[in-house]
C-alpha positions as CSV (number, residue, x, y, z in Angstrom):
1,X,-1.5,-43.2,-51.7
2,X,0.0,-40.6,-53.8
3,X,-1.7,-39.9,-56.8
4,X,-1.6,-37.0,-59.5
5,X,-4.7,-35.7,-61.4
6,X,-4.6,-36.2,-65.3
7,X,-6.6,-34.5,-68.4
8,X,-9.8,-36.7,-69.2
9,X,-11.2,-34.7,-72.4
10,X,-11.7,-31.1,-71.0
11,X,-11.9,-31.9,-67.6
12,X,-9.5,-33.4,-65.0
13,X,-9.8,-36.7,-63.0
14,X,-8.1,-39.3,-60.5
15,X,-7.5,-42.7,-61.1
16,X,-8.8,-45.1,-58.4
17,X,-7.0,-48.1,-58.1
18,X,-9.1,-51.3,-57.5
19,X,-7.5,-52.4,-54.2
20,X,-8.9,-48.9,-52.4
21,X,-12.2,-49.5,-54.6
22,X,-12.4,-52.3,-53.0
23,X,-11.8,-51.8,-49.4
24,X,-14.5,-48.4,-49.7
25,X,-17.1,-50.4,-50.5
26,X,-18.2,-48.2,-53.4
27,X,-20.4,-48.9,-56.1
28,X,-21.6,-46.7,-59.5
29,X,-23.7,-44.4,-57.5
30,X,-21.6,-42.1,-55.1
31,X,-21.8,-37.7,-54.3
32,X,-19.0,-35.8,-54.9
33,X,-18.1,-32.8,-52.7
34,X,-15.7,-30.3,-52.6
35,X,-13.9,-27.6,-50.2
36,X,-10.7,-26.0,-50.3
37,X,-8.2,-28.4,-50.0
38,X,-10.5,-31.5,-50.5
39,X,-12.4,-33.5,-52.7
40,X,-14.5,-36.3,-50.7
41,X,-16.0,-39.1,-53.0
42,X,-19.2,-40.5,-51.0
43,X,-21.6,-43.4,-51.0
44,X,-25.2,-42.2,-52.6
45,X,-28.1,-42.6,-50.2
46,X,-30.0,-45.8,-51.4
47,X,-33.6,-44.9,-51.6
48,X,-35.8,-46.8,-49.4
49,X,-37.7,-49.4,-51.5
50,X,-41.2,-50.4,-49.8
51,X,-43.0,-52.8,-51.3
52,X,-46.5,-53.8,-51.5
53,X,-46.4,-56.0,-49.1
54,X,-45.5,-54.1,-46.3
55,X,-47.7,-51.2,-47.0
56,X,-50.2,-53.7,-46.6
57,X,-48.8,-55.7,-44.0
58,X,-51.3,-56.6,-40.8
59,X,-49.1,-54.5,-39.0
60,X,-49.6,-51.7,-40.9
61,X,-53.3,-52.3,-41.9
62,X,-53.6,-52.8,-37.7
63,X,-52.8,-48.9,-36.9
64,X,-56.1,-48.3,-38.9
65,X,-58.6,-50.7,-38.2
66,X,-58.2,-51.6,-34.7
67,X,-59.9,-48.1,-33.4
68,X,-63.2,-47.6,-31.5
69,X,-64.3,-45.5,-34.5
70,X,-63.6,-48.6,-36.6
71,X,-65.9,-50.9,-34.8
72,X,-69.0,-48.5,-34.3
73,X,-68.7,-47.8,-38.2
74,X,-68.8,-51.9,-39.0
75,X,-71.4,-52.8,-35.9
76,X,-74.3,-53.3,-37.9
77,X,-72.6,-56.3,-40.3
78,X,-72.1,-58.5,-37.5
């Protein structure tokens, strides 16, 4: 698509028609890079979200207690 870059205030700027919005996949959070003869508009990395639940999962928890070390520290309450 052909397009030509118009004044936005004091800087410059592209539309983006909805239609290629769309079919990118893009949403309000995207990196903008630049090199001569390009301008490439990129999906932000999502930061990873862990929750509670799985730093405390069994799984998790697992790693830690089921050692040697573990057992000989907790032998004299059973």
């Amino acid at each position: 698509m052909k397009t030509t870059i118009i004044k936005i205030g004091n800087s410059r700027g592209v539309r983006i028609p909805k239609p290629l919005l769309e079919e990118s996949e893009l949403d309000n959070n995207v990196v903008i890079t630049a090199k001569r003869g390009e301008i490439r508009i990129t999906a932000a990395k999502k930061p990873k979200i862990i929750s509670e639940t799985t730093l405390l999962s069994e799984e998790a928890l697992a790693k830690d207690w089921l050692r040697p070390e573990e057992d000989k520290a907790w032998a004299h309450l059973q």
